[in-house]
KOLPAKE-172840 format. One record per atom (N, C-alpha, C, O): x, y, z; residue number from 1; residue in one letter. Coordinates in steps of 0.1 Angstrom, whole numbers. Layout:
# residues N
[atom [X; Y; Z]; NUM; a] ...
This chain:
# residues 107
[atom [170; -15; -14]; 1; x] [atom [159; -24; -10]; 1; x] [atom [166; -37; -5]; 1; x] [atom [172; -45; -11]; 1; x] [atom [162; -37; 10]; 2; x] [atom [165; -55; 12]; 2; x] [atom [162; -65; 10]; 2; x] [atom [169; -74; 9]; 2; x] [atom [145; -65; 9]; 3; x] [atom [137; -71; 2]; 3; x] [atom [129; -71; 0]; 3; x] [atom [125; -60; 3]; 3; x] [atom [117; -77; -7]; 4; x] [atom [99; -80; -9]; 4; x] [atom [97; -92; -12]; 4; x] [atom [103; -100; -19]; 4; x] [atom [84; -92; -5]; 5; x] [atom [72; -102; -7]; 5; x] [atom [63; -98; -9]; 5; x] [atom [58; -87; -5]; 5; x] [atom [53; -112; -21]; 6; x] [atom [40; -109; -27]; 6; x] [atom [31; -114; -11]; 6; x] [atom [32; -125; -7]; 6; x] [atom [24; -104; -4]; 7; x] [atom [14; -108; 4]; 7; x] [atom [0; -121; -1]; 7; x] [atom [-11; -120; -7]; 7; x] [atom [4; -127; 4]; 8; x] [atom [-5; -142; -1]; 8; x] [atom [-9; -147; 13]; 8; x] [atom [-3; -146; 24]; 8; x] [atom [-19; -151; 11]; 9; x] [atom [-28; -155; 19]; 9; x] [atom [-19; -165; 34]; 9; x] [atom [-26; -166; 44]; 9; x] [atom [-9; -169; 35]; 10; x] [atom [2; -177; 43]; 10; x] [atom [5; -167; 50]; 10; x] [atom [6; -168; 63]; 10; x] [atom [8; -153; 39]; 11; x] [atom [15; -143; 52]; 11; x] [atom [7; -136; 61]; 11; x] [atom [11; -131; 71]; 11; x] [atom [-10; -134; 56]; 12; x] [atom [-19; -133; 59]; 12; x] [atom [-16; -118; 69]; 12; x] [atom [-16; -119; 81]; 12; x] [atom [-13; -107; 63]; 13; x] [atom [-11; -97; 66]; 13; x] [atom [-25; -90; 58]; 13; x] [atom [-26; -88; 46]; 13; x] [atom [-35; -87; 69]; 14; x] [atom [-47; -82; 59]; 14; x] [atom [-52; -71; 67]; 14; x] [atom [-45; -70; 77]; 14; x] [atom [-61; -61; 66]; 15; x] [atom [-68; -51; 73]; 15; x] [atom [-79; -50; 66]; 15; x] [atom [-81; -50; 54]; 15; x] [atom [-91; -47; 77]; 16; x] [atom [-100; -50; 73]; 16; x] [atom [-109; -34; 72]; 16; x] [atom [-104; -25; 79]; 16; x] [atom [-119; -30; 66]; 17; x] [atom [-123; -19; 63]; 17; x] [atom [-135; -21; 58]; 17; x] [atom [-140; -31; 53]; 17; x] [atom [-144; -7; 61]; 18; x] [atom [-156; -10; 50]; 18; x] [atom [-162; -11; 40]; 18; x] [atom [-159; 0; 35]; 18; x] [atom [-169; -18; 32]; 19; x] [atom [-162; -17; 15]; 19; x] [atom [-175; -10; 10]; 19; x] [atom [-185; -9; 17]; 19; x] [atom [-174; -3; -5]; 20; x] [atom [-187; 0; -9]; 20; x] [atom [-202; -1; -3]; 20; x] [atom [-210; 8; -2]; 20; x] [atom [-203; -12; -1]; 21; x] [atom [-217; -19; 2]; 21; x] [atom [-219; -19; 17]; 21; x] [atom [-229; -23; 23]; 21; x] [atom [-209; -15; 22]; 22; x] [atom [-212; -11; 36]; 22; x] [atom [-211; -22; 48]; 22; x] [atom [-216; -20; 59]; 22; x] [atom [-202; -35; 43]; 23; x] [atom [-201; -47; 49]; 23; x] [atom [-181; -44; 56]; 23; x] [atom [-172; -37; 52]; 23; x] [atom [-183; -51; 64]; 24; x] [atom [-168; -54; 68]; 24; x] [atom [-164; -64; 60]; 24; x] [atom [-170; -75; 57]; 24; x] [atom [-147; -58; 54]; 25; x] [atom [-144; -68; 43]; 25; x] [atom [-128; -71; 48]; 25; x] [atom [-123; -62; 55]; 25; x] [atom [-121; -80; 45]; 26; x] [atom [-111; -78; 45]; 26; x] [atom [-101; -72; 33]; 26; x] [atom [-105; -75; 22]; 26; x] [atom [-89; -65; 33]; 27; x] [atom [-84; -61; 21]; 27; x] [atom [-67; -68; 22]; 27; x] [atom [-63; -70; 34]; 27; x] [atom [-61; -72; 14]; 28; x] [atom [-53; -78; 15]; 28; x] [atom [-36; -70; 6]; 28; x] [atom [-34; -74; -5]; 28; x] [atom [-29; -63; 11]; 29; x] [atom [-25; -56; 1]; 29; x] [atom [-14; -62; -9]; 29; x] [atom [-18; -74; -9]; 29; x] [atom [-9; -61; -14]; 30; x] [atom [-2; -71; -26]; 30; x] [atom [14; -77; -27]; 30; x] [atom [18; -87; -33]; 30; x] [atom [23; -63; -19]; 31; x] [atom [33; -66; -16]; 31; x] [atom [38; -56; 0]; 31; x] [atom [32; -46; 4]; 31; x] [atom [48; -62; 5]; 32; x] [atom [52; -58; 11]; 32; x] [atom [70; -57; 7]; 32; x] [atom [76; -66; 2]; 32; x] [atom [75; -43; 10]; 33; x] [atom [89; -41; 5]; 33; x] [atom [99; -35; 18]; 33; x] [atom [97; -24; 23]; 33; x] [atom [106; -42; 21]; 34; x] [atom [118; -39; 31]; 34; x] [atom [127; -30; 24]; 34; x] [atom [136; -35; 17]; 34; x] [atom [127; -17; 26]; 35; x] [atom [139; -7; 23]; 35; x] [atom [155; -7; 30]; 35; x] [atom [165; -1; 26]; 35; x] [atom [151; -16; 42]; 36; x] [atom [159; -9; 54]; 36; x] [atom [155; -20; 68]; 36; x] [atom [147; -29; 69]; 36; x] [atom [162; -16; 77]; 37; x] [atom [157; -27; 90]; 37; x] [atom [146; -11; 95]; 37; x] [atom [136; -14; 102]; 37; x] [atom [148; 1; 91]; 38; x] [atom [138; 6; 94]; 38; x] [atom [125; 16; 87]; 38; x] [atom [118; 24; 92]; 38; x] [atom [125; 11; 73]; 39; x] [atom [121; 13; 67]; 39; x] [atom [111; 8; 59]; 39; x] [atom [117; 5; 48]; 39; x] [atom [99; 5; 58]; 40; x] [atom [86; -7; 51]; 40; x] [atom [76; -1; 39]; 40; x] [atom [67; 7; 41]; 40; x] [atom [79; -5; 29]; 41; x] [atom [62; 3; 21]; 41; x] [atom [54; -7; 21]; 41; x] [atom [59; -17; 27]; 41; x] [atom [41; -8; 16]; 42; x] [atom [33; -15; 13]; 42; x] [atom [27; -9; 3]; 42; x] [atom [22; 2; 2]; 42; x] [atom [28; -23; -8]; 43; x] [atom [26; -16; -23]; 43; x] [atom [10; -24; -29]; 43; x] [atom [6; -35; -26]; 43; x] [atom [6; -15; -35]; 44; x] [atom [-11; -15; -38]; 44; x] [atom [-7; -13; -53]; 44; x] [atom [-1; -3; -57]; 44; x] [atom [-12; -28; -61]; 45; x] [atom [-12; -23; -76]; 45; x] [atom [-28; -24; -81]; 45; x] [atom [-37; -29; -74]; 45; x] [atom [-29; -20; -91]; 46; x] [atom [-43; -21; -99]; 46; x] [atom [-42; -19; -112]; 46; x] [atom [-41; -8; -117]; 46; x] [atom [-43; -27; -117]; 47; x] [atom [-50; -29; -131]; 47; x] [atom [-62; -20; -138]; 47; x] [atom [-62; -13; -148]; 47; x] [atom [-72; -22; -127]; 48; x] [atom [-86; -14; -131]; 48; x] [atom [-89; -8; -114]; 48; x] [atom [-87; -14; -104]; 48; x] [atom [-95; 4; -116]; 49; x] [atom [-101; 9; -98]; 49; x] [atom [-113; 1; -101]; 49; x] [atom [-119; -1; -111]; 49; x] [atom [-117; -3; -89]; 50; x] [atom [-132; -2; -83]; 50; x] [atom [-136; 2; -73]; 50; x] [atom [-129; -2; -64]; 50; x] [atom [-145; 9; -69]; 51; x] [atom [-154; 11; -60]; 51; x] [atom [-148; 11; -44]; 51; x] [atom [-153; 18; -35]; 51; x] [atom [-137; -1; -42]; 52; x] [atom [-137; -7; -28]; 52; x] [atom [-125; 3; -30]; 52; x] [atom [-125; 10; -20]; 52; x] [atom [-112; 8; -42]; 53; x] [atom [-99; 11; -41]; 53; x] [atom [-98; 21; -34]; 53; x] [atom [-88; 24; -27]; 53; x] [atom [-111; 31; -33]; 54; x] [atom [-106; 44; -19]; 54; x] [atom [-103; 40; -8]; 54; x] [atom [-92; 41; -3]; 54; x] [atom [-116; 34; -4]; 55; x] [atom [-116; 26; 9]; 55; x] [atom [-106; 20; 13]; 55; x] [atom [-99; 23; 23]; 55; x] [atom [-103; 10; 3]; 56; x] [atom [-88; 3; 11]; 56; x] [atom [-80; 12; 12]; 56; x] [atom [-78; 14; 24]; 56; x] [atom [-71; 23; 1]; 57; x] [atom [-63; 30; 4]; 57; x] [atom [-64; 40; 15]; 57; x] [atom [-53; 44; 21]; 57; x] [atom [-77; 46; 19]; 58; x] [atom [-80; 53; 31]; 58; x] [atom [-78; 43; 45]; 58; x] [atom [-72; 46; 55]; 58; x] [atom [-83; 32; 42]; 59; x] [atom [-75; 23; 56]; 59; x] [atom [-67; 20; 60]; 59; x] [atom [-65; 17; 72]; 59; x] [atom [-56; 20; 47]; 60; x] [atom [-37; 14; 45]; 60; x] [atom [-36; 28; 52]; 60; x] [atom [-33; 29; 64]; 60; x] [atom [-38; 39; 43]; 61; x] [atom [-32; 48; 46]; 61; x] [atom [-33; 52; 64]; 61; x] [atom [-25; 57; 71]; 61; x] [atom [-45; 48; 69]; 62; x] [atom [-48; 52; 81]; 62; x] [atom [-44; 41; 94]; 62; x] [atom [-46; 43; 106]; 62; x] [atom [-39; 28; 87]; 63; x] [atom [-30; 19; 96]; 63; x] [atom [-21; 24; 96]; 63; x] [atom [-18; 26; 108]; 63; x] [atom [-9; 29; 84]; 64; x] [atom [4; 36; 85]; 64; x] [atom [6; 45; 95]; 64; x] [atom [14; 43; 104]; 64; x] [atom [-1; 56; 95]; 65; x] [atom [-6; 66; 107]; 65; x] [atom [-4; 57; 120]; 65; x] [atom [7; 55; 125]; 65; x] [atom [-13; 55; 122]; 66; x] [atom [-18; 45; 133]; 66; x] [atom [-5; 33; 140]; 66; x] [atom [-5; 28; 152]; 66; x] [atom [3; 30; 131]; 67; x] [atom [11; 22; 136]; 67; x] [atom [25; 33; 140]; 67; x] [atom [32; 32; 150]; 67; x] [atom [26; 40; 130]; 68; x] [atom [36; 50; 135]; 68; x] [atom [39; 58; 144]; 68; x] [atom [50; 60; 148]; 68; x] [atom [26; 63; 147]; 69; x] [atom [22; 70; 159]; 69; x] [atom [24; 62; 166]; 69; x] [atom [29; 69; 175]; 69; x] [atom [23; 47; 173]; 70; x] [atom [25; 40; 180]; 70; x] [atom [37; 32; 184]; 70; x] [atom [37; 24; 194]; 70; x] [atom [50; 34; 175]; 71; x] [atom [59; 28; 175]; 71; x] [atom [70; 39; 167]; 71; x] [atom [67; 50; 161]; 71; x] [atom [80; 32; 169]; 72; x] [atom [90; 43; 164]; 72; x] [atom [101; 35; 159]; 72; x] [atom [108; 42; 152]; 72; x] [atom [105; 24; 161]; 73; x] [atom [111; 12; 152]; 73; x] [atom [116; 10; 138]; 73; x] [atom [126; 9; 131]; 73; x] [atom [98; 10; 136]; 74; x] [atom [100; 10; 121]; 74; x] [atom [92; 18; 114]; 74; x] [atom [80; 19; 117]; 74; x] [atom [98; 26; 103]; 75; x] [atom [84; 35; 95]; 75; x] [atom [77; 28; 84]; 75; x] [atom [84; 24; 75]; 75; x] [atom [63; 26; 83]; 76; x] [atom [52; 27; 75]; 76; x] [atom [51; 31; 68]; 76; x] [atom [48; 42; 73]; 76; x] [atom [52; 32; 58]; 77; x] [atom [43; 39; 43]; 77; x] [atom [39; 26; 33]; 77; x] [atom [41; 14; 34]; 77; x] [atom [34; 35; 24]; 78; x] [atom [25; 25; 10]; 78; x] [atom [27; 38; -1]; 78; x] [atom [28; 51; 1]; 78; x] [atom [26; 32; -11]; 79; x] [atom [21; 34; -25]; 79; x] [atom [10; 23; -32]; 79; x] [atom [12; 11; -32]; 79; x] [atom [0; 31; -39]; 80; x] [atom [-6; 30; -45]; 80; x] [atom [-2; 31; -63]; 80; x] [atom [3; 42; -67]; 80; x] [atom [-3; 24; -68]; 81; x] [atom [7; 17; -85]; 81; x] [atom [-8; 10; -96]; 81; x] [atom [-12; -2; -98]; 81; x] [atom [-12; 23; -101]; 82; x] [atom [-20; 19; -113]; 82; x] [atom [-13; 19; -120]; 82; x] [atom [-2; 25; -121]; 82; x] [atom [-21; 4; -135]; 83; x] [atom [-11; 0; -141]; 83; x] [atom [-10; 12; -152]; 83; x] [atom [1; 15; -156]; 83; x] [atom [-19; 17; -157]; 84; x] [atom [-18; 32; -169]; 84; x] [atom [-9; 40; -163]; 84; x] [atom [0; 42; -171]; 84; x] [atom [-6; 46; -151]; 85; x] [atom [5; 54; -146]; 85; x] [atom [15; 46; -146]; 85; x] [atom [25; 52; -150]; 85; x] [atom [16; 33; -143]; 86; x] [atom [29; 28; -146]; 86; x] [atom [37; 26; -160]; 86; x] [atom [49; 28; -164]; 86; x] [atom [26; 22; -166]; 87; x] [atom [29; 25; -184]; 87; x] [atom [35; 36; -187]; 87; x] [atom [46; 36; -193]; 87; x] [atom [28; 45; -183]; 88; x] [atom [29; 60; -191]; 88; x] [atom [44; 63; -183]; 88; x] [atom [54; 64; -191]; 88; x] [atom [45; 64; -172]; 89; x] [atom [58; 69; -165]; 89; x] [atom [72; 62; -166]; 89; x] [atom [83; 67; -166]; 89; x] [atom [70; 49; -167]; 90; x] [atom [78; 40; -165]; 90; x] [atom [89; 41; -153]; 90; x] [atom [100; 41; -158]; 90; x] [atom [90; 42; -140]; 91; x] [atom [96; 40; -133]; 91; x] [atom [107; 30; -136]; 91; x] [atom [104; 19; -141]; 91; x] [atom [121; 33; -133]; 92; x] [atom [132; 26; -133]; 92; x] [atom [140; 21; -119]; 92; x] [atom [149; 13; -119]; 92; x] [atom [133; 28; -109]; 93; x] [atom [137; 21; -96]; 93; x] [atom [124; 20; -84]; 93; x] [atom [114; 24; -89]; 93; x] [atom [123; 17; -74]; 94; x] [atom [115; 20; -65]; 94; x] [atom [114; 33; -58]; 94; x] [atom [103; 33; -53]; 94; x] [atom [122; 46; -56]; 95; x] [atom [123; 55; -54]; 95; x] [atom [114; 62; -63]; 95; x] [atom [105; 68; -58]; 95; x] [atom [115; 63; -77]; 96; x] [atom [111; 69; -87]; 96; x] [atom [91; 65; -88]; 96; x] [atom [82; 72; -92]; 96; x] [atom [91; 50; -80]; 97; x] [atom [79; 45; -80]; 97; x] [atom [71; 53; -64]; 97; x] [atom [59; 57; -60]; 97; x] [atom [83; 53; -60]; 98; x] [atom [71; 61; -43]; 98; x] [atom [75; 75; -54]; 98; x] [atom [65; 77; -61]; 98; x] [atom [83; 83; -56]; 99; x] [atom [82; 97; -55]; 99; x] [atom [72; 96; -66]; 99; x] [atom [66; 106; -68]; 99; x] [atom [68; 86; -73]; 100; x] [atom [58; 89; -87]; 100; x] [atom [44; 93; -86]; 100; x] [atom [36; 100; -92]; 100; x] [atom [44; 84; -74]; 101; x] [atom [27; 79; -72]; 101; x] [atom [29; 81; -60]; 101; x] [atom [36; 77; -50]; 101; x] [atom [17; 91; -65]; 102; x] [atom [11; 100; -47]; 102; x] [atom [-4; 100; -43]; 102; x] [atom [-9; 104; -33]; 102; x] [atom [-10; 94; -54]; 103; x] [atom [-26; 92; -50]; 103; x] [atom [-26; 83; -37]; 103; x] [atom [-20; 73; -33]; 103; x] [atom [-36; 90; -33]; 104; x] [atom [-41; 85; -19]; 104; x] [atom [-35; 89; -6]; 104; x] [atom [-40; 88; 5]; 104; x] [atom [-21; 96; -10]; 105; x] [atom [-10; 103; 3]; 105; x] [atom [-20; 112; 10]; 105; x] [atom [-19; 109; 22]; 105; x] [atom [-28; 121; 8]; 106; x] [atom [-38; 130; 14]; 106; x] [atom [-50; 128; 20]; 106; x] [atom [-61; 126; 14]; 106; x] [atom [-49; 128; 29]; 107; x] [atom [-67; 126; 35]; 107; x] [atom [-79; 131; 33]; 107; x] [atom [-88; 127; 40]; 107; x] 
């Protein structure tokens, strides 16, 4: 890993999506992790789901797509990091954390 940052409103990296209620919302994801000069995840944690967590993850997941297919630079991906699966599994590196956690990888 080269590096990460907590996405905060400064870096203002957001995508926006439909939420439950059927409004355009924006979603803001939580971190961004540099593997590599060509390499990017974007990491989604949760504490508790609600309602909006498909949606966003169907959007992330469908920006990654979307950017990828359009560029060839750098690759895209995300994980998704609830905190009971993090408990229970305990990951010890970031590798262990993408290969752990696969919810939402599928369309």
């Amino acid at each position: 890993m080269i590096s990460y940052a907590k996405n905060y409103l400064a870096v203002h990296f957001k995508l926006d999506f439909v939420s439950s209620d059927g409004d355009i919302s924006n979603y803001y994801p939580d971190f961004l992790v540099k593997l590599s000069d060509k390499q990017v995840f974007i990491v989604e944690t949760k504490g508790q789901e609600d309602l909006d967590v498909p949606l966003k993850m169907r959007r992330l997941r469908e920006w990654c797509e979307d950017v990828n297919r359009v560029q060839a630079d750098v690759s895209y991906d995300f994980v998704y990091v609830d905190e009971d699966g993090f408990k229970r599994y305990e990951p010890t590196s970031f590798r262990q954390l993408v290969d752990g956690f696969k919810e939402y990888k599928q369309g």
